[in-house]
N, CA, C and O atoms as CSV, one atom per row, in Angstrom:
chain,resi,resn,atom,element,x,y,z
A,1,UNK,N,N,92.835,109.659,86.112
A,1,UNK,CA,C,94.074,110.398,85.965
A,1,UNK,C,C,94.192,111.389,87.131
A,1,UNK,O,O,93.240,112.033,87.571
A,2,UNK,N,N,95.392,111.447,87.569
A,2,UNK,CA,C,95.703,112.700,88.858
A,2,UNK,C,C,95.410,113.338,88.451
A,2,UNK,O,O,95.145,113.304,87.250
A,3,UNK,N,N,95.219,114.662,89.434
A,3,UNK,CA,C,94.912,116.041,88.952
A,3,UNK,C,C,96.474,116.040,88.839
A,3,UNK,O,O,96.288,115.267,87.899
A,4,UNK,N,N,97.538,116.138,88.885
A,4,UNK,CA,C,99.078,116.242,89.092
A,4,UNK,C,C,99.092,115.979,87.193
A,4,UNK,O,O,99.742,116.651,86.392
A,5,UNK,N,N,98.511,115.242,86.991
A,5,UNK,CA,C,99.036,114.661,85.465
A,5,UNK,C,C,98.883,115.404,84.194
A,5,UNK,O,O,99.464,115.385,83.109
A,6,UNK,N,N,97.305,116.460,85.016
A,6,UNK,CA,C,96.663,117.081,83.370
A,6,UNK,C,C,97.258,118.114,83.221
A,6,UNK,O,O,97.620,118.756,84.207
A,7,UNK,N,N,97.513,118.541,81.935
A,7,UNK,CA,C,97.798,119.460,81.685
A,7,UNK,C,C,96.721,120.295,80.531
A,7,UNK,O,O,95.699,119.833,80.024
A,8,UNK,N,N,97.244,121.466,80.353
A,8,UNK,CA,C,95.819,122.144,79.230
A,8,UNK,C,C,96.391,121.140,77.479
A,8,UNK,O,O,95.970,120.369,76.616
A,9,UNK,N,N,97.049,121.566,77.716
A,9,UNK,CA,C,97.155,120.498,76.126
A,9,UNK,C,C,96.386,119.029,75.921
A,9,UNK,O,O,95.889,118.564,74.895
A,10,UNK,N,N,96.469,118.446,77.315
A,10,UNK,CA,C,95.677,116.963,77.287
A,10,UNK,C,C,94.268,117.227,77.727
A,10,UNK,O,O,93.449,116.310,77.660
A,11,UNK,N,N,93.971,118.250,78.112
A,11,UNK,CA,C,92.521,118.126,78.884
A,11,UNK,C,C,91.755,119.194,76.959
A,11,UNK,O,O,90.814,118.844,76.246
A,12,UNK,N,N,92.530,120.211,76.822
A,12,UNK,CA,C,91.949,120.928,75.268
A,12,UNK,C,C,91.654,119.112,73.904
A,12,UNK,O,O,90.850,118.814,73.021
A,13,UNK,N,N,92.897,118.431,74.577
A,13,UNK,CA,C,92.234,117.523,73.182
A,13,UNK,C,C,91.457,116.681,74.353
A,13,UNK,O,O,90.448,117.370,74.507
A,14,UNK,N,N,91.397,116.042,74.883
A,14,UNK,CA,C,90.253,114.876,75.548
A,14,UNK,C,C,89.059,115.213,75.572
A,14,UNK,O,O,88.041,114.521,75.556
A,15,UNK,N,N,89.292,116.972,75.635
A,15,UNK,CA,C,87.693,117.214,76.027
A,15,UNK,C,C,86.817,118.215,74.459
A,15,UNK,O,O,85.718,118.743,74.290
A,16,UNK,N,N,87.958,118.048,73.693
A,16,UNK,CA,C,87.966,119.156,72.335
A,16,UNK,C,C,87.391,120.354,72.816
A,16,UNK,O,O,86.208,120.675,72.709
A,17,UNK,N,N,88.422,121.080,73.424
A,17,UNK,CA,C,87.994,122.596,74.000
A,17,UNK,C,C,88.916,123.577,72.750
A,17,UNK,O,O,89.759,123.041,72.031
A,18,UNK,N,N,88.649,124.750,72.682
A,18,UNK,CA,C,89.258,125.351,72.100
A,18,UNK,C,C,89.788,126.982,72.984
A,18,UNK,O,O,88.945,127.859,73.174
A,19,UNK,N,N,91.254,127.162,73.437
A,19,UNK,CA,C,91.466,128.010,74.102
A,19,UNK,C,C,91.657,129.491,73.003
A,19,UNK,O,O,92.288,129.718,71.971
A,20,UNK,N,N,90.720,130.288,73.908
A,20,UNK,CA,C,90.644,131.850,73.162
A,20,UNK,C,C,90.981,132.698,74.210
A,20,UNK,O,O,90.447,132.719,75.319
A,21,UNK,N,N,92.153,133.596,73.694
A,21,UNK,CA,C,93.047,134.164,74.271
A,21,UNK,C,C,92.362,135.589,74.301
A,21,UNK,O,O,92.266,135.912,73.117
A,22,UNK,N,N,92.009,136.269,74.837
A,22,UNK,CA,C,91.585,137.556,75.092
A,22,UNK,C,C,92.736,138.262,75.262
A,22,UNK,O,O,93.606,137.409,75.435
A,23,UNK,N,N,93.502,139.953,75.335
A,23,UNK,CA,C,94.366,140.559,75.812
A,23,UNK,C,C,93.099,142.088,75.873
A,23,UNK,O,O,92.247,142.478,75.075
A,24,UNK,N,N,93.544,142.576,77.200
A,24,UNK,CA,C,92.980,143.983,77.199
A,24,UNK,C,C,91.775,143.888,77.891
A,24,UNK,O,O,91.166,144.918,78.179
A,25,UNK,N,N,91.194,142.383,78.309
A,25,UNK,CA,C,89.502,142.257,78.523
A,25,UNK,C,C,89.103,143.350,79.753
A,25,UNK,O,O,88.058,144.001,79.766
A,26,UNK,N,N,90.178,143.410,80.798
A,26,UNK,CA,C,89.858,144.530,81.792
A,26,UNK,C,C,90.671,145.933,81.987
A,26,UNK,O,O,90.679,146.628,83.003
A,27,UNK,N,N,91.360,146.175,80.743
A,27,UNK,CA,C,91.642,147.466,80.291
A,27,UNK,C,C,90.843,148.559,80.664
A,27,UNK,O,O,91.359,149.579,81.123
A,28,UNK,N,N,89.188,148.399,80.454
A,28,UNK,CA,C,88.735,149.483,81.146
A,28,UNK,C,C,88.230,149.837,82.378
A,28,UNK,O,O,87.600,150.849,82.684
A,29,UNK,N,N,88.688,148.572,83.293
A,29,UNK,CA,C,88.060,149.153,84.570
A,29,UNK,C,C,89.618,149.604,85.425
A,29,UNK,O,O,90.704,149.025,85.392
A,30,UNK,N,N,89.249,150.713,86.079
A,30,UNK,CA,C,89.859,151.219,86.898
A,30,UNK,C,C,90.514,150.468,88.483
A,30,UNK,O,O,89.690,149.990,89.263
A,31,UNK,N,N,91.749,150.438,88.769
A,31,UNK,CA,C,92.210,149.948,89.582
A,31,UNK,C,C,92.131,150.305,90.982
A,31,UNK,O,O,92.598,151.371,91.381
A,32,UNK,N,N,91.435,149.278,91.931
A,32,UNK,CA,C,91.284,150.226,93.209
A,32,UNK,C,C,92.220,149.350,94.558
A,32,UNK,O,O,92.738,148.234,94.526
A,33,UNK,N,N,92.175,150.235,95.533
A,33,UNK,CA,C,92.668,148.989,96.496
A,33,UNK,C,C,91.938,148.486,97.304
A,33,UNK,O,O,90.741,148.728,97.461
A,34,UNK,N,N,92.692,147.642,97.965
A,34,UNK,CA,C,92.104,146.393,98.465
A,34,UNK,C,C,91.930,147.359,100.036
A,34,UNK,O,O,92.586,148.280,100.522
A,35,UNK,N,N,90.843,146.686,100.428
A,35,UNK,CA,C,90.412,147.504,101.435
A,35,UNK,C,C,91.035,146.708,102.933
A,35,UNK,O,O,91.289,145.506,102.853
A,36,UNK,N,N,91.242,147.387,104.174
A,36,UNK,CA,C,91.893,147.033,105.068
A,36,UNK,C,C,91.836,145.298,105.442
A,36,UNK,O,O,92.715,144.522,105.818
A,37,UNK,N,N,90.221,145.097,105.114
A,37,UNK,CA,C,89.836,143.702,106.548
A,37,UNK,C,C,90.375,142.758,104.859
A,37,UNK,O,O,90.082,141.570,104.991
A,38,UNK,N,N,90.821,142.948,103.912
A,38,UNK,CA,C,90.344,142.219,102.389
A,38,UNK,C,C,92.405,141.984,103.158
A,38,UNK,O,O,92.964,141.026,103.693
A,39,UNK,N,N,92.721,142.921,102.921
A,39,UNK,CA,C,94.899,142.961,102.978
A,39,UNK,C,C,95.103,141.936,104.727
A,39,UNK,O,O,96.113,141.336,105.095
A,40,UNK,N,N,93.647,142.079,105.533
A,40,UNK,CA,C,94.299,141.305,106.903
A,40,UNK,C,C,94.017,139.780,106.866
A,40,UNK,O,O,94.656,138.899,107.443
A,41,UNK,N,N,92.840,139.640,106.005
A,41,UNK,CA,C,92.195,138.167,106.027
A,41,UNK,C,C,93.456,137.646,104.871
A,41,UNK,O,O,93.959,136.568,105.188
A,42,UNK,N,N,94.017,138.288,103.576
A,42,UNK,CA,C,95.165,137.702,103.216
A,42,UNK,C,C,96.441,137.178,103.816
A,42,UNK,O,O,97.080,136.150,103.593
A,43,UNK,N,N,96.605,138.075,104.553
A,43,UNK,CA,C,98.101,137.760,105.123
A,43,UNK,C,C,97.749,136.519,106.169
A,43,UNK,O,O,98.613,135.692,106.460
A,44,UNK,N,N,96.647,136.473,106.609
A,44,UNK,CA,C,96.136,135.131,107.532
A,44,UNK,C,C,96.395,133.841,106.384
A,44,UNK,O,O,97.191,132.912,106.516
A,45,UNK,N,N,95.790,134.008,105.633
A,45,UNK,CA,C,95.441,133.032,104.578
A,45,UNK,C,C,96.809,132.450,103.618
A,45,UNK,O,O,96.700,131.471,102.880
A,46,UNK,N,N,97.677,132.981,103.726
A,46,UNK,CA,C,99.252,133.010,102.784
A,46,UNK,C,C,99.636,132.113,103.743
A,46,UNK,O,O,99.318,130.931,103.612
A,47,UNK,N,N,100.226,132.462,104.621
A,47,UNK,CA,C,101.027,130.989,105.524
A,47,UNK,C,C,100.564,130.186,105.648
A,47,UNK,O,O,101.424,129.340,105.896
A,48,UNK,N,N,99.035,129.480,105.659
A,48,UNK,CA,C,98.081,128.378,105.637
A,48,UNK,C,C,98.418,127.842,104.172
A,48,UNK,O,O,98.630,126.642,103.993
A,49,UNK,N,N,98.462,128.766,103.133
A,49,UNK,CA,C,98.172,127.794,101.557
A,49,UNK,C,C,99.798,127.618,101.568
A,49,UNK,O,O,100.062,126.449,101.288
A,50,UNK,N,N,100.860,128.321,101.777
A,50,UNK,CA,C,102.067,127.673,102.095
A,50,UNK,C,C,102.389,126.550,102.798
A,50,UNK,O,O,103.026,125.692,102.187
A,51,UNK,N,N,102.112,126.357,103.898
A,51,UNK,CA,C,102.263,125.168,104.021
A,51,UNK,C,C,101.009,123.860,103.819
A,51,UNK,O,O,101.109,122.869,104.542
A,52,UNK,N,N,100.253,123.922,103.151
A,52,UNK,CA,C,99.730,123.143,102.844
A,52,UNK,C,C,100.397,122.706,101.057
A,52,UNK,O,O,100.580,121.659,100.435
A,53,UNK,N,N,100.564,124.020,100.814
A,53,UNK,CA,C,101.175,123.007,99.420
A,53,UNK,C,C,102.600,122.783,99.559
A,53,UNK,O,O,103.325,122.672,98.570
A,54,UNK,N,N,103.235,122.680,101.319
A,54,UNK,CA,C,104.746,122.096,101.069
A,54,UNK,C,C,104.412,120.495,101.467
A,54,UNK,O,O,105.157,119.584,101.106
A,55,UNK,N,N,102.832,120.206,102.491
A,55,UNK,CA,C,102.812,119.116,102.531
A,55,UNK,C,C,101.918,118.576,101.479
A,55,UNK,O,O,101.473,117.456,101.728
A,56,UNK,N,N,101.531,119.149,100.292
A,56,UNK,CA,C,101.034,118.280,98.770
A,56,UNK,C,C,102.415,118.193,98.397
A,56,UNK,O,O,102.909,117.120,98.049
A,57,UNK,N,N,102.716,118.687,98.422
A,57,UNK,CA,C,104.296,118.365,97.673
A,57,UNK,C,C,105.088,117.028,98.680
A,57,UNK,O,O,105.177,115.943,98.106
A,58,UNK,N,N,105.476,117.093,99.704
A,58,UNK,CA,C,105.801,115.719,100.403
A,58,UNK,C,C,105.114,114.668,100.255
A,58,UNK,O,O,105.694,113.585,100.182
A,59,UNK,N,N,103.446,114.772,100.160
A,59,UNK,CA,C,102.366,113.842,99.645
A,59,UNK,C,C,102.899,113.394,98.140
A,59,UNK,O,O,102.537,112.249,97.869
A,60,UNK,N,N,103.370,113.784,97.511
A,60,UNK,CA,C,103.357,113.337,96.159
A,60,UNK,C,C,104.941,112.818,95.958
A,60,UNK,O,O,105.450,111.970,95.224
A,61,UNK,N,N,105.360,113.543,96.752
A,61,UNK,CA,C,107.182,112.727,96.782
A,61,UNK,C,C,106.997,111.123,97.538
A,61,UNK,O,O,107.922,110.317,97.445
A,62,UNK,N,N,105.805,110.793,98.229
A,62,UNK,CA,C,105.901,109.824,98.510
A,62,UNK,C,C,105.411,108.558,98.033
A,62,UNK,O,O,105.675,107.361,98.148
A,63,UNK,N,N,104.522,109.374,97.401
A,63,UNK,CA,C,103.365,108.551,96.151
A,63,UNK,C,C,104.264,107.914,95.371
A,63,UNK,O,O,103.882,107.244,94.411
């Protein structure tokens, strides 16, 4: 099966998983920022996974 095909509903019964929903799990840690070289290696990294998933997406329009 594609990875394109699964979804959590078919992979929870094929594989009898049971999804447990947590809310709050990192409620107590404190929010910090992202440090300079962490915000420059992102903005490198964003236009690369953009266009790579415009050509998975043309890959699969052709499939």
């Amino acid at each position: 099966m594609a990875y394109s095909n699964f979804t959590l509903e078919t992979v929870q019964k094929t594989f009898q998983l049971e999804k447990i929903e947590s809310t709050d799990i990192f409620s107590h840690i404190e929010p910090v920022e992202p440090s300079e070289d962490l915000t420059k290696e992102l903005a490198k990294k964003v236009p690369c996974s953009e266009i790579l998933g415009i050509l998975s997406s043309m890959i699969d329009q052709k499939a």
